[in-house]
C-alpha positions in Angstrom: 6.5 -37.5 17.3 6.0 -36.8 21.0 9.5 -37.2 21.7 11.0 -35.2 19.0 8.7 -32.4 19.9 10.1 -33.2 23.8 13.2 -32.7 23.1 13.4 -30.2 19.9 14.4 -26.4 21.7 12.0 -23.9 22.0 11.6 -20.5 19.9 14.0 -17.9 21.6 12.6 -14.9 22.4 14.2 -11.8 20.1 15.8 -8.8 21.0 17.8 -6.8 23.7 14.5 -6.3 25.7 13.8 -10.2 25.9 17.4 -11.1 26.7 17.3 -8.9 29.9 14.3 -10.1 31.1 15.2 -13.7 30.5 18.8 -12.7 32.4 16.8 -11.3 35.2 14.5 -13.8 35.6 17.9 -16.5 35.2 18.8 -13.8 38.2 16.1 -13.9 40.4 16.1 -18.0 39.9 19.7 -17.7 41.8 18.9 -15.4 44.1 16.3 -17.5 45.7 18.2 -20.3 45.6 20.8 -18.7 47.8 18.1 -17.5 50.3 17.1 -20.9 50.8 20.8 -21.8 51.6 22.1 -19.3 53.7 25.3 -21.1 54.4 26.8 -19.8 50.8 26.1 -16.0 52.3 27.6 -17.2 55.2 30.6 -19.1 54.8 31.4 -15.9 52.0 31.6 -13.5 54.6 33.4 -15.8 57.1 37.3 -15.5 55.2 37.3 -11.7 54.3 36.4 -11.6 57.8 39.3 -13.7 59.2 41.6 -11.9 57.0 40.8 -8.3 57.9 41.7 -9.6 61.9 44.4 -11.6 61.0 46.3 -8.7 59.2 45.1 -6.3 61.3 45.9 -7.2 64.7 48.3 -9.6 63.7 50.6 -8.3 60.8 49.4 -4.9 60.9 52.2 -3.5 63.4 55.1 -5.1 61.3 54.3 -3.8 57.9 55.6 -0.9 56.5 53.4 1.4 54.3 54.7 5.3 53.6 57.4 4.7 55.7 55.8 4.1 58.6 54.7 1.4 60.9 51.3 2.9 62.0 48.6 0.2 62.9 46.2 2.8 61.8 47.2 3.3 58.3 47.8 0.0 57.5 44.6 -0.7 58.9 43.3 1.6 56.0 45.7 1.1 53.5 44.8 -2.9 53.8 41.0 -2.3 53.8 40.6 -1.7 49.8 43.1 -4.9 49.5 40.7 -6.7 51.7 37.4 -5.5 49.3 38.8 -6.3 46.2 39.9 -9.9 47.5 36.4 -10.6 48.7 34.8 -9.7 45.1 37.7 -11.7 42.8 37.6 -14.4 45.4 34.0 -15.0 44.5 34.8 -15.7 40.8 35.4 -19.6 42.5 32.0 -19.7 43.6 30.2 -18.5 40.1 32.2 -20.7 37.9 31.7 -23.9 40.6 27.8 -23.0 40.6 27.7 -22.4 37.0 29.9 -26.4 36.5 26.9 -27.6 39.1 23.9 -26.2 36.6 25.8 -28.2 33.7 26.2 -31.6 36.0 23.1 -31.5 36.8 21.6 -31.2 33.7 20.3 -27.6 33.8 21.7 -26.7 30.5 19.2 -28.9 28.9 16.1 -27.7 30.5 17.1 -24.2 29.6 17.1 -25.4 26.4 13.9 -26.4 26.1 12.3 -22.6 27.1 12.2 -19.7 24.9 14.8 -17.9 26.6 18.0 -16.4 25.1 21.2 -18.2 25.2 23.5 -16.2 27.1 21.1 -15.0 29.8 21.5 -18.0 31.6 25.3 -16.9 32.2 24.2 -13.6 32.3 21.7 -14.2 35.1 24.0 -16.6 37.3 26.7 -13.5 37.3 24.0 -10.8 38.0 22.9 -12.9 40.9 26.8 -13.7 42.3 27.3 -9.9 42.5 23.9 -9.1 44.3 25.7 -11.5 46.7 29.4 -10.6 46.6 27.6 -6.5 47.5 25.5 -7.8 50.0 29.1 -9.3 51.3 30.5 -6.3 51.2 28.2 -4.2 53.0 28.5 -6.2 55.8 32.7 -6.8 55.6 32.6 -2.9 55.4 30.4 -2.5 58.5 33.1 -5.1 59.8 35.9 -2.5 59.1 33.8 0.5 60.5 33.9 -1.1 64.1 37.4 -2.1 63.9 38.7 1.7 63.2 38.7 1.6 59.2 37.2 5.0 58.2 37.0 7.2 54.6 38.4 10.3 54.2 36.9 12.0 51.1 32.7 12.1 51.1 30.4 9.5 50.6 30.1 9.9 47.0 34.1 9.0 46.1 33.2 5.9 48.7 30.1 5.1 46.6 32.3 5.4 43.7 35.0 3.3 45.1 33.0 0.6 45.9 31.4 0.5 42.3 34.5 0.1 40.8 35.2 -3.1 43.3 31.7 -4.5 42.2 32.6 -4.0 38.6 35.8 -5.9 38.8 34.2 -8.3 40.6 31.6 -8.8 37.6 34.4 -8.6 35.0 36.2 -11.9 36.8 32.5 -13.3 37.2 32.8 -14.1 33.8 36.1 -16.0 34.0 34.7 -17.7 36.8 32.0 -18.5 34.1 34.3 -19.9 31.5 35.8 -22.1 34.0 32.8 -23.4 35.3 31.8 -24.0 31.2 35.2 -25.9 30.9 35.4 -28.2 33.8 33.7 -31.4 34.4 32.9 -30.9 38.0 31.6 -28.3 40.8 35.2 -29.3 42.9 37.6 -29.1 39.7 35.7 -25.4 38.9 36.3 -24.3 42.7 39.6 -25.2 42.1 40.1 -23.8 38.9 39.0 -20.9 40.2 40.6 -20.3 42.9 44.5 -21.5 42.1 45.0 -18.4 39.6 43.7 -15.9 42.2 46.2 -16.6 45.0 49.1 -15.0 42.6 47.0 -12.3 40.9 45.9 -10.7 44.8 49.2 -11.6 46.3 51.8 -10.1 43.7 50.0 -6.8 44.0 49.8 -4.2 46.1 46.9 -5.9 48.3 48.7 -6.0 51.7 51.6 -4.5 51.2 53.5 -1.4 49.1 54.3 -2.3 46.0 57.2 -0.4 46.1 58.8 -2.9 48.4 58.8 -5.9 46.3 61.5 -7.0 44.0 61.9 -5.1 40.7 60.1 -7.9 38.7 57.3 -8.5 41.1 57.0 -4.8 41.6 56.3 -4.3 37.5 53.7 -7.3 37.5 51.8 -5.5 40.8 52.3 -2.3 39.0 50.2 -3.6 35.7 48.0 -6.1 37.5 44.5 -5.5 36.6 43.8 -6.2 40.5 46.2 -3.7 41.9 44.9 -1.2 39.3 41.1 -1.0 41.3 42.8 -1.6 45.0 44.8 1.3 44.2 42.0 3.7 42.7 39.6 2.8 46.3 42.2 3.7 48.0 42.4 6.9 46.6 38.7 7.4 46.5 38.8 6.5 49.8 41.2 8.5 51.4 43.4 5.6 52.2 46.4 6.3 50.8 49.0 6.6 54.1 50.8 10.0 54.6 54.1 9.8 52.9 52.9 6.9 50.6 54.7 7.3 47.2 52.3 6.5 44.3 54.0 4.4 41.8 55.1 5.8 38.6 53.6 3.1 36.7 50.5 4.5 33.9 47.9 2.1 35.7 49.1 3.8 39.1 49.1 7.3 38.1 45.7 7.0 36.6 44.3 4.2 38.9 40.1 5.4 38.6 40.8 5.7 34.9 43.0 2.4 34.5 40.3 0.1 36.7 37.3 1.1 34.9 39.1 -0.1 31.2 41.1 -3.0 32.7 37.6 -4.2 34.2 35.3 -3.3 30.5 38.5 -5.3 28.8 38.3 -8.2 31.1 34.1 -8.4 30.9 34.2 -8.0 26.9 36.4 -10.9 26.4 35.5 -13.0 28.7 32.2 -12.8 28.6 32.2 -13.3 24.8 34.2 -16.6 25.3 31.6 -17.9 27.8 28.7 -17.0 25.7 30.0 -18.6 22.9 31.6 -22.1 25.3 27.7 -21.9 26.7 26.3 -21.9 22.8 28.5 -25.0 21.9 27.3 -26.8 24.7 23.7 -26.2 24.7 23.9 -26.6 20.9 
């Protein structure tokens, strides 16, 4: 009897207000973890880093933006490329931590409180986006010293940066569904990681979109990614003189375009992880 009442799960608690407070506590549970292990802050600040010098003071002089060749406003065009990398880039992390909790045998344990179901996923992405903004608080204090600057108040900049933490929740979630899938932490990192290389570099990350190839330039044009990069840039003050704004709808409305390209992304996949999470735990 002991054993079926072991292993039987527990009542769930009801309603909207019990599922946040089981997602925050799911939240908090991550968040301590990572202060315990520094090294994940750490080594997620260390590439952005690398990349805003390696474009900078490396490629920066030999790349065109506007028609010009101006260190200084490619250091600011690439800035808002450079954000929104660091915040997709983290959807490896979430879906290899999330693969981890199943190896391990977390997803049973949950089972056994009276929690909801999908705060655990809900919690794990709350807590990789307190992260990824800590990250980018300190990659943007990064830019600050090497000349990057914004151009149109502090409130667009506020603004600019909430859209970059939204997208970064929205892929969160397909970090999620990937970690849900997998059988290992390593094949999730993977996983993770091997569809983000073309999604940040066909855009209009580092360079002008208007320079690439007709069928590239369409893909950057309606990429999801290029969509917020281009609406920071704007709320920033980025954009380079002479820089000709694509004619493209997602380019032409970039603020408007980013916020539903991000609410589309999070409603879809965050119902597919919900629902992977249910099957597994069931």
């Amino acid at each position: 009897m002991s054993a079926i009442t072991d292993t039987a799960p527990a009542p769930r608690a009801g309603g909207i207000g019990g599922s946040v407070r089981d997602s925050l506590v799911v939240a908090q549970r991550n968040l301590i973890r990572m202060k315990r292990i520094p090294e994940i802050v750490l080594f997620g600040l260390i590439q952005p880093i690398m990349f805003v010098v390696l474009f900078t003071y490396v490629f920066g002089g030999s790349i065109q933006v506007g028609g010009s060749l101006s260190q200084q406003s490619y250091r600011e065009f690439l800035m808002a490329g450079i954000f929104a990398q660091t915040v997709t880039f983290a959807t490896a992390g979430a879906g290899a931590g999330i693969a981890d909790d199943m190896h391990k045998g977390l997803i049973d344990r949950f089972r056994s409180l009276p929690m909801a179901r999908g705060a655990v996923l809900t919690g794990r992405t709350l807590a990789d986006m307190a992260q990824t903004a800590v990250t980018l608080v300190v990659l943007a204090g990064v830019a600050l010293l090497i000349g990057w600057r914004t151009h149109n108040g502090i409130p667009k900049a506020l603004g600019a940066f909430a859209l970059l933490l939204l997208l970064g929740y929205a892929f969160s979630w397909i970090g999620a569904l990937i970690g849900l899938t997998v059988r290992t932490p390593e094949a999730a990192t993977s996983g993770g990681l091997i569809w983000l290389f073309p999604l940040t570099f066909i855009s209009n990350a580092f360079v002008d979109s208007n320079n690439l190839p007709t069928f590239f330039r369409h893909i950057a044009e309606w990429n999801p990614f290029s969509t917020t990069v281009q609406a920071a840039r704007e709320l920033f003050g980025n954009l380079p003189p002479g820089f000709k704004t694509p004619d493209a709808w997602p380019m032409q409305h970039a603020v408007l375009a980013s916020v539903l390209w991000s609410v589309l992304i999070l409603l879809v996949f965050r119902t597919l992880a919900v629902r992977k999470y249910r099957r597994a735990a069931g």
